[in-house]
LOTORGU-175479 format. One record per residue (C-alpha): x, y, z; residue in three letters. Coordinates in nm, 4 decimals, always signed. Example, Ala and Ser with C-alpha at 12.3 -4.5 7.8 and 13.67 -1.06 7.14 Angstrom:
BEGIN
        u        v        w rest
  +1.2300  -0.4500  +0.7800  ALA
  +1.3670  -0.1060  +0.7140  SER
//
This chain:
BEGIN
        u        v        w rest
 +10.6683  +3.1538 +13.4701  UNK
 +10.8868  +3.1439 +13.1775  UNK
 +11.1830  +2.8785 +13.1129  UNK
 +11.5297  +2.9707 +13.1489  UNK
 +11.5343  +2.8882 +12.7837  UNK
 +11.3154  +3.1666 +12.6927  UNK
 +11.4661  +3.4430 +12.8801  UNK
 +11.8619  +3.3303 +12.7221  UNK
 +11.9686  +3.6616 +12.5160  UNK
 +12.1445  +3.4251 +12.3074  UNK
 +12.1464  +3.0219 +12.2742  UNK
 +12.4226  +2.8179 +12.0601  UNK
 +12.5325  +2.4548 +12.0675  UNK
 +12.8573  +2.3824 +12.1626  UNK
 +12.9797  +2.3108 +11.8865  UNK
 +12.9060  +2.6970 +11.7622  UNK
 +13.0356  +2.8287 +12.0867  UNK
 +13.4029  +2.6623 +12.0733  UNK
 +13.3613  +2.7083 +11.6977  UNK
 +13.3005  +3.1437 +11.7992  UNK
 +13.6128  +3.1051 +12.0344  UNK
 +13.8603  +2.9489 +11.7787  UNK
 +13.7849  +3.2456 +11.5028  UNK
 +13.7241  +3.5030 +11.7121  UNK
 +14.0247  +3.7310 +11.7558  UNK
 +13.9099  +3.9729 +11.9997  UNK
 +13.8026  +3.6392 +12.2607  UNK
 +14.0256  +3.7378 +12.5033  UNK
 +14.0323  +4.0608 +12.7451  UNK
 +14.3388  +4.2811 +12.6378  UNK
 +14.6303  +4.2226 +12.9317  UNK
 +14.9617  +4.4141 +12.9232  UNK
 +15.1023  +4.1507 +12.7272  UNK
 +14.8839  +4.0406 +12.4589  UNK
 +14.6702  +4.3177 +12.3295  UNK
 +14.7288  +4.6130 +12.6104  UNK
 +14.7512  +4.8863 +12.3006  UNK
 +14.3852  +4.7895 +12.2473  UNK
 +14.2559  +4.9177 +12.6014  UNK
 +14.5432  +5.1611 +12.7460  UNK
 +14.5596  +5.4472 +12.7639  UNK
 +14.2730  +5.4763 +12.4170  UNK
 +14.0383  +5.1649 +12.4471  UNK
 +13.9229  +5.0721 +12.0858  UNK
 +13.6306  +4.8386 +12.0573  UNK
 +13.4962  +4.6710 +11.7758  UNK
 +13.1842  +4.7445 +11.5951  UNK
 +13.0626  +4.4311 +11.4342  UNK
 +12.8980  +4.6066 +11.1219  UNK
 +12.5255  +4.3887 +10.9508  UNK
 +12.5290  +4.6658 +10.7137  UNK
 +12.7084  +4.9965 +10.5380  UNK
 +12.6439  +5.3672 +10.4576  UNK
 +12.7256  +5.5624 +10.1770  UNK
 +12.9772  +5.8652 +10.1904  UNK
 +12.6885  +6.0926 +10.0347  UNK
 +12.4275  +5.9036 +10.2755  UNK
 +12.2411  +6.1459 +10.4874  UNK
 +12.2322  +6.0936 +10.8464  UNK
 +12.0322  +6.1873 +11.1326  UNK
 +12.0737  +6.1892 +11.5365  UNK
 +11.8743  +6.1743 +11.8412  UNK
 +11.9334  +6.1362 +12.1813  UNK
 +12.1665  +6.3076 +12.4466  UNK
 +12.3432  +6.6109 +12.4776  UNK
 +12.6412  +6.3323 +12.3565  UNK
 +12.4332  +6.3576 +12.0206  UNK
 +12.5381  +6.6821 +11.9623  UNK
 +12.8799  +6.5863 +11.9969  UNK
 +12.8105  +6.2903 +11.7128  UNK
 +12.6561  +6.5634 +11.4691  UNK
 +12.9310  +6.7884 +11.5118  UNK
 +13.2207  +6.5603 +11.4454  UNK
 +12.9993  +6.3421 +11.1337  UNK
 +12.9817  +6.7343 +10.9524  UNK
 +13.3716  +6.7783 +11.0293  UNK
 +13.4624  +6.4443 +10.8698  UNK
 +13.2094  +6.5798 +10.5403  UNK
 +12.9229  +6.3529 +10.5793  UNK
 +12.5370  +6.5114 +10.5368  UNK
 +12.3339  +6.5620 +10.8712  UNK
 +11.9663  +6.6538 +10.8816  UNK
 +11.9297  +6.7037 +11.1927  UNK
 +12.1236  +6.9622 +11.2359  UNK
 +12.0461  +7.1813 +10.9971  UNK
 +11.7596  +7.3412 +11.1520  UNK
 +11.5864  +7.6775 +11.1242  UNK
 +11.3470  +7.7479 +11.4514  UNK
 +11.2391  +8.0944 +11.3701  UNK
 +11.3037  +8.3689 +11.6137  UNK
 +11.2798  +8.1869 +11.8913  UNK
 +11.5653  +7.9366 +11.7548  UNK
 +11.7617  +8.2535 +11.6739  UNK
 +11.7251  +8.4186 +11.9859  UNK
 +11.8685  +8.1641 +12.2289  UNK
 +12.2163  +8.0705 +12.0482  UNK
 +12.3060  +7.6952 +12.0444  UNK
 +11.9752  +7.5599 +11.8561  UNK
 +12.0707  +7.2171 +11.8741  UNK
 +12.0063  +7.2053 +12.2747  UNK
 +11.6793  +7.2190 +12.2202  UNK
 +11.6832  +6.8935 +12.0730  UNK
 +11.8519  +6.6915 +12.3548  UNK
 +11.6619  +6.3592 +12.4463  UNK
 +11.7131  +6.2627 +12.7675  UNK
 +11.5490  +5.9141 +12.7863  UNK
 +11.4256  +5.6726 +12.5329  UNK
 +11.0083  +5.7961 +12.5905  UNK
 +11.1045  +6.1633 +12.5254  UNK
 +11.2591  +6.0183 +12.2061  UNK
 +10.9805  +5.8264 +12.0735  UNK
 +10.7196  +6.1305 +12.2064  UNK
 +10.9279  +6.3902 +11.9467  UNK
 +10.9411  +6.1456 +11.6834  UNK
 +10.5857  +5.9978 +11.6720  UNK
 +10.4787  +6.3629 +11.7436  UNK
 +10.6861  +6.4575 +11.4281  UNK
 +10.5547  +6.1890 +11.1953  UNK
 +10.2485  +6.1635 +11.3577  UNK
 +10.1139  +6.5327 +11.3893  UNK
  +9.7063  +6.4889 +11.4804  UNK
  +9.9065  +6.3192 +11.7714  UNK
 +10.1114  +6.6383 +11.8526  UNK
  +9.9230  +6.7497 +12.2253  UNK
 +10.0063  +7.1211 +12.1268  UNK
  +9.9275  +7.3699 +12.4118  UNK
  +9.9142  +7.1127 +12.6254  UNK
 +10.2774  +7.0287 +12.6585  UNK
 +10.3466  +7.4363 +12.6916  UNK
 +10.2891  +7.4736 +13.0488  UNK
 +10.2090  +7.8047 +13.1568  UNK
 +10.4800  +7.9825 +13.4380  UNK
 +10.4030  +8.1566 +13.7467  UNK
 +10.5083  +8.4646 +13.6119  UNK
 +10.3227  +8.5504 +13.2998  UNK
 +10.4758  +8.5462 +12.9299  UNK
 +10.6439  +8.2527 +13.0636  UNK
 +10.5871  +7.8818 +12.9151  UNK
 +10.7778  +7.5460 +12.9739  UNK
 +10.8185  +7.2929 +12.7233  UNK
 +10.9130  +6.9747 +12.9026  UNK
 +11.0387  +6.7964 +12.5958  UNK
 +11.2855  +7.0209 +12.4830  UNK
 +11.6840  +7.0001 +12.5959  UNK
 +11.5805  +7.4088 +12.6783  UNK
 +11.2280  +7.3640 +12.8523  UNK
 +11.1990  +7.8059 +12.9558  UNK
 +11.0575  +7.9726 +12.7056  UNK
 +11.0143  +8.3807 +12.7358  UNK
 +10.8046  +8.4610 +12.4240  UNK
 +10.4406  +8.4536 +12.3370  UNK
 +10.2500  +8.1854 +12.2764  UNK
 +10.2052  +8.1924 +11.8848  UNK
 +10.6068  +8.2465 +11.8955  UNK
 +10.6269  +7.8932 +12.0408  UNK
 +10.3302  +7.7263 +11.8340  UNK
 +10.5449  +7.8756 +11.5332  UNK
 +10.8635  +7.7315 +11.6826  UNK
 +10.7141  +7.4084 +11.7891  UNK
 +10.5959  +7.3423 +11.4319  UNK
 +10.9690  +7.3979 +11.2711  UNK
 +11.1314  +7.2153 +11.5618  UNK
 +10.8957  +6.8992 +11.4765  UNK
 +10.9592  +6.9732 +11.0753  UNK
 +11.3130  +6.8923 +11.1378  UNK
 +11.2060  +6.5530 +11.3092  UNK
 +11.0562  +6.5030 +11.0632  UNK
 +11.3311  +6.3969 +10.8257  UNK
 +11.3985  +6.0794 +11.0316  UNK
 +11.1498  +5.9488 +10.7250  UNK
 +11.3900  +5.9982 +10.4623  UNK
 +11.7314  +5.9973 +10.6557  UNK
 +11.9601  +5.7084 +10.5367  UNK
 +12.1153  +5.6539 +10.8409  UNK
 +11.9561  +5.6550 +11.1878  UNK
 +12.1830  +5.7567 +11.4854  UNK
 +12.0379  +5.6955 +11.8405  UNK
 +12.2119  +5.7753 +12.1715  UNK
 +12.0442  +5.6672 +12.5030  UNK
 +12.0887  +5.9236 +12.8258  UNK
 +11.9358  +5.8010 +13.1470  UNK
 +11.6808  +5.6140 +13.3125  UNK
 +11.5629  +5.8754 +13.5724  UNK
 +11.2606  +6.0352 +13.3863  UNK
 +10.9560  +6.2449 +13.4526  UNK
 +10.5996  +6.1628 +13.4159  UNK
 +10.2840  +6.3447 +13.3673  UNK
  +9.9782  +6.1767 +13.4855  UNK
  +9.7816  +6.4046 +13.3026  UNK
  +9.8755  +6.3618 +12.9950  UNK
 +10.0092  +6.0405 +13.0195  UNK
 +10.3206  +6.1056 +12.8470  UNK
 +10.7265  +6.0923 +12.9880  UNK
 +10.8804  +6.4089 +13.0041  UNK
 +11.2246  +6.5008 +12.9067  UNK
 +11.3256  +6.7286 +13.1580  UNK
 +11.2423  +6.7930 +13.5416  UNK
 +10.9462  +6.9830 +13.6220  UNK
 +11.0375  +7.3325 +13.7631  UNK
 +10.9442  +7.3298 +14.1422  UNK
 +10.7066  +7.6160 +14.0617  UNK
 +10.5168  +7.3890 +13.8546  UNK
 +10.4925  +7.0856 +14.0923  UNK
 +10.3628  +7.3263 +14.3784  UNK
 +10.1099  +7.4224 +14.2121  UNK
 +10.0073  +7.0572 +14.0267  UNK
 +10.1179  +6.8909 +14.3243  UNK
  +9.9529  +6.5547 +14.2120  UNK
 +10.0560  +6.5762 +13.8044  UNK
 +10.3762  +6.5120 +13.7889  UNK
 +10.6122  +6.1546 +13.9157  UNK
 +10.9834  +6.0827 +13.9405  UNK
 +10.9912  +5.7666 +13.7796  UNK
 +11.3422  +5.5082 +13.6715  UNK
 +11.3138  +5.2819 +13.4112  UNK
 +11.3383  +4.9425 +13.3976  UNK
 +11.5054  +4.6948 +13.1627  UNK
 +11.1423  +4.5835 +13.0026  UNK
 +11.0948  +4.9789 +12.9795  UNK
 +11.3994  +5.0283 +12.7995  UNK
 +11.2855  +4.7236 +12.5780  UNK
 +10.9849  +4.7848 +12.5187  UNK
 +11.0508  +5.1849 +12.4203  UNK
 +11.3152  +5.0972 +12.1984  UNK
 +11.1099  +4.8603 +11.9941  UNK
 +10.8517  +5.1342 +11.9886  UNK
 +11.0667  +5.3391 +11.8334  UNK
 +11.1411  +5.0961 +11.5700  UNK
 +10.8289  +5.0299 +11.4922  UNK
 +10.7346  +5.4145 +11.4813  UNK
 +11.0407  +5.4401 +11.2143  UNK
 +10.9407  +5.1297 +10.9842  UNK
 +10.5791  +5.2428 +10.9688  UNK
 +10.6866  +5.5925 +10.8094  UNK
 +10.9810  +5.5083 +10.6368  UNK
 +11.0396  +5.4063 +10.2296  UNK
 +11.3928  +5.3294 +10.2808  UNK
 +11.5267  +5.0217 +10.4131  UNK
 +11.6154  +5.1572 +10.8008  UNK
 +11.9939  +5.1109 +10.8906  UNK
 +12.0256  +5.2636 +11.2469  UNK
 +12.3085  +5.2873 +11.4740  UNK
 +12.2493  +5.2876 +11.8526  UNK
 +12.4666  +5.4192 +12.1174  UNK
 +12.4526  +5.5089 +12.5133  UNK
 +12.6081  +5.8369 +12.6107  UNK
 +12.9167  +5.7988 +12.8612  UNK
 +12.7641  +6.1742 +12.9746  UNK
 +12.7116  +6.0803 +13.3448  UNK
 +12.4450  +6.1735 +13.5642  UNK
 +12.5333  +6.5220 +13.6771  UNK
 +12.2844  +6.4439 +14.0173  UNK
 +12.0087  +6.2169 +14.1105  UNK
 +11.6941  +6.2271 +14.2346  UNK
 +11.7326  +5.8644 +14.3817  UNK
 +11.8119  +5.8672 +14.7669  UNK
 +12.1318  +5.6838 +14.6161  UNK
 +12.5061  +5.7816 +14.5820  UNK
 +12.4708  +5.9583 +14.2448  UNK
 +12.7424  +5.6548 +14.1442  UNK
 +12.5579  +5.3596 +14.1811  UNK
 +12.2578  +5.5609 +14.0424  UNK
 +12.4536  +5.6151 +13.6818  UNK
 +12.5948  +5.2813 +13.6996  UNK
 +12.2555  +5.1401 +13.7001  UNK
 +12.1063  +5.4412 +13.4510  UNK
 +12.3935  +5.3085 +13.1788  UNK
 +12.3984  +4.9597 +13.2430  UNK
 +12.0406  +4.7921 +13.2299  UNK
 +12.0339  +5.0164 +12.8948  UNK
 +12.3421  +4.9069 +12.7386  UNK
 +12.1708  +4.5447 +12.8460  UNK
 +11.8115  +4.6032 +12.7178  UNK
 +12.0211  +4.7267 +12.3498  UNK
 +12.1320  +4.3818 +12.3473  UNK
 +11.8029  +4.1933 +12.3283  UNK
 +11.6552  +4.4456 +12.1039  UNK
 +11.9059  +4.4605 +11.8388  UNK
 +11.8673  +4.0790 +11.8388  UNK
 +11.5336  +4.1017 +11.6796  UNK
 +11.5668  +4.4145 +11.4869  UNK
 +11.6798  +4.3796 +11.1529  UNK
 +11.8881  +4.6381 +11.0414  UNK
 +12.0335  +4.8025 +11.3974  UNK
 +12.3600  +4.7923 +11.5273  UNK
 +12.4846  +4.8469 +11.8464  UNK
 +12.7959  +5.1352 +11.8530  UNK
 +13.0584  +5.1173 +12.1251  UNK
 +13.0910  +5.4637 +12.1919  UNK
 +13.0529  +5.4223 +12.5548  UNK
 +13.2975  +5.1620 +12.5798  UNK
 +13.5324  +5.3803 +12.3755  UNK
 +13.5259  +5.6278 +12.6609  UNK
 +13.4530  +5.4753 +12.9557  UNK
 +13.7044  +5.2271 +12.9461  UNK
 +13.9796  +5.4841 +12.8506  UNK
 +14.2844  +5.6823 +13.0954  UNK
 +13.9995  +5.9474 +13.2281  UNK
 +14.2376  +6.2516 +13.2226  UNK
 +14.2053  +6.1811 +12.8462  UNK
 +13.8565  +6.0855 +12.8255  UNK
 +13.7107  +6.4250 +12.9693  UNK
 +13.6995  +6.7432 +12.8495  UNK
 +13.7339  +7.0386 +13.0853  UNK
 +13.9027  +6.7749 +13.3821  UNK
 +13.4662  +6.7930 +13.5055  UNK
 +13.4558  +6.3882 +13.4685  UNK
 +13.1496  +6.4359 +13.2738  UNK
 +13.2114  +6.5994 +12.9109  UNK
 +13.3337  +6.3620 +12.6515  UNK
 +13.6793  +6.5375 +12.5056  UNK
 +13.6817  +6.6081 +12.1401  UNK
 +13.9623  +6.4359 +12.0742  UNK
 +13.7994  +6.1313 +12.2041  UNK
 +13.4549  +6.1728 +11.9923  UNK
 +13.6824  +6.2247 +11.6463  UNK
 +13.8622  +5.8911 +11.7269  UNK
 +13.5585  +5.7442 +11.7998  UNK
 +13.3623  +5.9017 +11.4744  UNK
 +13.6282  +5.7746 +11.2863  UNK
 +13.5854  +5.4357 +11.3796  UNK
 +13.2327  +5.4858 +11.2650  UNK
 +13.3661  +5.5585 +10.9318  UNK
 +13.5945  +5.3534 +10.8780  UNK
 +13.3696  +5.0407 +11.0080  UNK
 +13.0954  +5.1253 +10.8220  UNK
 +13.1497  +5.4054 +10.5235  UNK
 +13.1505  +5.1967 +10.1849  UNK
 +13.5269  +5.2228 +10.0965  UNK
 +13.6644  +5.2399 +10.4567  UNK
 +13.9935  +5.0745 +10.4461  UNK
 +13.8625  +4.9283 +10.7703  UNK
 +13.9075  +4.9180 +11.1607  UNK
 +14.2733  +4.9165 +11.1442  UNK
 +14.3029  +5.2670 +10.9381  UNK
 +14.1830  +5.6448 +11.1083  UNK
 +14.0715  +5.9462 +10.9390  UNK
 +14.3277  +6.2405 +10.9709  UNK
 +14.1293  +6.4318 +11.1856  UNK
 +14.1131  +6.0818 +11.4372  UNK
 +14.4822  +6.0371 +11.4050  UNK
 +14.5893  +6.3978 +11.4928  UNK
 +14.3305  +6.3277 +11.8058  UNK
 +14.4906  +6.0420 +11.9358  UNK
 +14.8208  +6.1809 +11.8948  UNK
 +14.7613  +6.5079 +12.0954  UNK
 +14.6285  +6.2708 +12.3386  UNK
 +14.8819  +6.0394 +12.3760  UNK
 +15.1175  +6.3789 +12.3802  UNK
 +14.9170  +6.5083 +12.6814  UNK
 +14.9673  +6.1916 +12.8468  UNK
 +15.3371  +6.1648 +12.7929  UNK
 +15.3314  +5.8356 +12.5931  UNK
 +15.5587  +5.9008 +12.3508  UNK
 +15.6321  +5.5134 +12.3048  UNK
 +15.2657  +5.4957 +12.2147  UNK
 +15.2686  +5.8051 +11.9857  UNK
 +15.5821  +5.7176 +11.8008  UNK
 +15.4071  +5.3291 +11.7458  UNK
 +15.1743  +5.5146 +11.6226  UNK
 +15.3369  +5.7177 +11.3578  UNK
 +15.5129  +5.4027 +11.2574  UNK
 +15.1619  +5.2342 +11.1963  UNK
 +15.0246  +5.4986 +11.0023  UNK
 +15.3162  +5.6014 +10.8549  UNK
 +15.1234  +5.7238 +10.5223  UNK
 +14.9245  +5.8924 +10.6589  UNK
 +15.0899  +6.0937 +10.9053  UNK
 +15.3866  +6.1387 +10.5927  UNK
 +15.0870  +6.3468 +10.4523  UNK
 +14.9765  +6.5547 +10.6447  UNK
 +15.2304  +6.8701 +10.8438  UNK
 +15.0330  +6.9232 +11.1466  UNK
 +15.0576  +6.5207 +11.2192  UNK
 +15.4637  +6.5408 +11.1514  UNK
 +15.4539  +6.8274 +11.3647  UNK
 +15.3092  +6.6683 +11.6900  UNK
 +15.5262  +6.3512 +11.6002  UNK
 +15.8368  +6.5548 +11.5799  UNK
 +15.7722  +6.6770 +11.8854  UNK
 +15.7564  +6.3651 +12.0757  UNK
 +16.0761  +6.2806 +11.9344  UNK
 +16.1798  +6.6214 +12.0738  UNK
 +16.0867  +6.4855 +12.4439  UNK
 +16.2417  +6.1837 +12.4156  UNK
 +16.5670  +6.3966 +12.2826  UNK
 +16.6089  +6.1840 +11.9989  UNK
 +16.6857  +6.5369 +11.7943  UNK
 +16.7831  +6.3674 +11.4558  UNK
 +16.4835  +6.1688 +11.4054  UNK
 +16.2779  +6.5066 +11.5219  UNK
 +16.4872  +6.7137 +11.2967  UNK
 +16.3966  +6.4491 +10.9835  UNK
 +16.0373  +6.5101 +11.0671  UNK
 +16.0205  +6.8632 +11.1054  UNK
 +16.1999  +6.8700 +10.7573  UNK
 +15.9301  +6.6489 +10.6373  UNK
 +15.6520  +6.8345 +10.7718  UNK
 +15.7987  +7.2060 +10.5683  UNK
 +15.8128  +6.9991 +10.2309  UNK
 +15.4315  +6.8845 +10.2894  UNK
 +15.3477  +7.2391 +10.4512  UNK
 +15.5674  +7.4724 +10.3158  UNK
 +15.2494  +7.7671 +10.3703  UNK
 +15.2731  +7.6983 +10.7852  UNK
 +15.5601  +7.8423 +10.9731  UNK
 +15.5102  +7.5885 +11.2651  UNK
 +15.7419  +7.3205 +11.0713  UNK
 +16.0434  +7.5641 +10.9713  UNK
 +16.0386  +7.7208 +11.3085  UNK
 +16.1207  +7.3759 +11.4670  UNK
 +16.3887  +7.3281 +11.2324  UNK
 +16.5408  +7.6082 +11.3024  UNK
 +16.4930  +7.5654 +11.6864  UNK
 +16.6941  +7.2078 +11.6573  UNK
 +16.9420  +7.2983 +11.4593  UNK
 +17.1732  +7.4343 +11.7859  UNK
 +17.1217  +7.1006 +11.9627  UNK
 +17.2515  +6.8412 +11.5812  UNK
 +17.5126  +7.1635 +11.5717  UNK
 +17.4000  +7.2543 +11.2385  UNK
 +17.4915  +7.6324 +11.2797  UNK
 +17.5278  +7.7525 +10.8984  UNK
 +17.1976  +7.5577 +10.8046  UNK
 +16.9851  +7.7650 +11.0839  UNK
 +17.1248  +8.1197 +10.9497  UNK
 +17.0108  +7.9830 +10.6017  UNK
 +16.6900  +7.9146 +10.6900  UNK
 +16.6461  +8.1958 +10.9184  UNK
 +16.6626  +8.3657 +10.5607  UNK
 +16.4003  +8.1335 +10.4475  UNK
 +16.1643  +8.2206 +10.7201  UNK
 +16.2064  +8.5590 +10.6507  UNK
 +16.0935  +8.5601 +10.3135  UNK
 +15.7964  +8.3015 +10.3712  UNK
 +15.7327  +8.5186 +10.7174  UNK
 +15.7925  +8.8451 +10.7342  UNK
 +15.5836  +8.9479 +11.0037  UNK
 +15.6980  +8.6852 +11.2581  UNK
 +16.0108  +8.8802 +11.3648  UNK
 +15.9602  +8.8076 +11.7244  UNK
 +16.0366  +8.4430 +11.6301  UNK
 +16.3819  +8.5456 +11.4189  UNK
 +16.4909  +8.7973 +11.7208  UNK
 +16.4777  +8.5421 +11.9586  UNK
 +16.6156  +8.2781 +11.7348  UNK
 +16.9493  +8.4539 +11.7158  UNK
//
């Protein structure tokens, strides 16, 4: 049996450990008092950054459907993703959101697409295409879309561009990985995980082929450094990745659990087994995205009120922090991207914090001083705590930046009964009518 000194994560004299306390500045859980702003209502964790990207970097993601979510908020803040720029042939064309198809749902299915990518003699071809009960019909069990209605050449075709875009992994600057869940799929047969669930059709009729299987901690581990080593072996370029866990939660489980001690588990011993591999793995970081979200006000943190889709709101705040931790030329952790401020202020808005919105505005004054839409959505907070001067200044504000967007003069005009400014609103009712003609509706009901 091993000693309990070889299974510590992490072992430090004294010394080192009161020395971490005194210069450590995030030591102590936030409380209402000392630090609240930090973990109510938007939780903000810090990255602790071993090295930095380039704004003209390219990056590329893997991993859950939360991945998608990643890509699509990296391209609206400018920066160059591979993966998902992707051209799958018909097939690719034919079924609308490409991207699903490359959802990982557990670490194995990750490593099988990459190794399979940079690896092709090691690609099991028709193999993983598993013939339907009804035919013309095939199921890839690796793909985030496993039914596939088209014939069989259509799919080797699509199979080879899907594995082409893996592919760039190799020459990416910047790996992205997000973990899913532990509850996988296993084919005896072939020996491989799968990344989705077998259709029933299939099991009855391999009744034997095919295992529910949940990982453990050393298989976490041990995939994840198989992964690494896949990426070193092919790669020229020093490898700077970024791992995550999605805060996607299990939408049902196959345990003969509550479905909320199964995710609990699913999340946990892989945010754990990150830990001790990141330890060893030179040039990794761990990402706190599912801090960021799971330890935020959930009517903010979802999308849709389904307690399982991460808002977008949430994802640009949490991008940003990427950015600005780790983009050469970040002004760091305590400065947001636009896109991440006008985020957290629609959902502090939602929530009715105007304190917290208006602290806000005062912290990033500069930025939000540039920028109409932010003055907007301040103004209005100012509006709901009827302090109608300091909402009036800002709407004025907001016109001077954004003099194109009728949104800013329109709220002028709207305060100007309450701060009894009666001759300014018919002169800018004249205003609006020049920069506006066709929003008459607004300058009928105005008057």
């Amino acid at each position: 049996m091993s000693s309990a000194d070889d299974q510590n994560l992490q072992k430090m004299s004294a010394e080192t450990a009161y020395d971490n306390a005194r210069h450590n500045v995030l030591r102590a859980y936030p409380s209402p008092k000392r630090g609240g702003d930090r973990l109510y209502p938007l939780a903000a964790p810090s990255a602790k950054p071993s090295f930095q990207m380039g704004r003209n970097d390219q990056v590329f993601t893997i991993g859950s459907c939360f991945a998608r979510n990643v890509e699509a908020s990296l391209v609206d803040i400018g920066m160059t993703v591979t993966s998902n720029e992707s051209e799958l042939g018909p097939i690719g064309d034919s079924l609308g959101f490409t991207q699903n198809f490359f959802n990982k749902y557990s670490i194995h299915s990750i490593y099988n697409d990459l190794k399979w990518a940079l690896e092709r003699d090691s690609y099991p071809e028709d193999e993983v295409i598993y013939p339907m009960h009804k035919e013309g019909i095939y199921a890839d069990l690796q793909l985030g879309m496993p039914k596939l209605e088209f014939p069989l050449e259509q799919i080797r075709d699509f199979r080879s561009r899907y594995l082409d875009v893996l592919a760039r992994v190799a020459t990416a600057d910047v790996v992205i990985i997000t973990l899913g869940y532990v509850e996988t799929w296993y084919d005896t047969k072939l020996g491989i995980y799968l990344n989705t669930s077998p259709p029933q059709p299939l099991v009855k009729a391999h009744p034997s082929r095919f295992e529910f299987r949940v990982l453990s901690y050393q298989d976490v581990l041990g995939a994840l450094r198989d992964v690494y080593a896949l990426l070193i072996k092919h790669r020229t370029k020093p490898l700077k990745m970024l791992v995550t866990v999605s805060p996607v939660p299990l939408l049902s489980t196959f345990r003969d659990v509550d479905v909320l001690v199964a995710n609990t588990y699913s999340k946990s011993v892989q945010r754990a087994a990150i830990d001790e591999f990141i330890r060893d793995a030179e040039g990794v970081d761990y990402f706190p995205s599912y801090e960021f979200v799971i330890l935020s006000n959930p009517e903010i943190a979802w999308a849709r009120g389904d307690y399982r889709h991460v808002s977008p709101d949430i994802v640009a705040r949490i991008m940003s922090n990427v950015v600005t931790q780790y983009v050469k030329g970040g002004a760091g952790s305590e400065t947001m991207t636009i896109g991440a401020l006008q985020s957290s202020v629609r959902m502090l808005y939602k929530m009715e914090d105007y304190t917290a919105l208006q602290a806000l505005g005062q912290q990033h004054a500069d930025q939000f001083n540039s920028d109409g839409d932010l003055l907007v959505l301040l103004g209005n907070s100012y509006v709901k705590t009827r302090d109608m001067q300091a909402a009036f200044d800002l709407f004025q504000v907001a016109h001077n930046v954004a003099p194109d967007k009728p949104t800013p003069l329109e709220r002028l005009i709207t305060l100007c009964r309450p701060t009894r400014q009666t001759e300014l609103a018919a002169q800018l009712l004249k205003k609006h009518e020049l920069l506006f003609p066709d929003r008459q509706t607004f300058r009928t009901n105005a008057t």
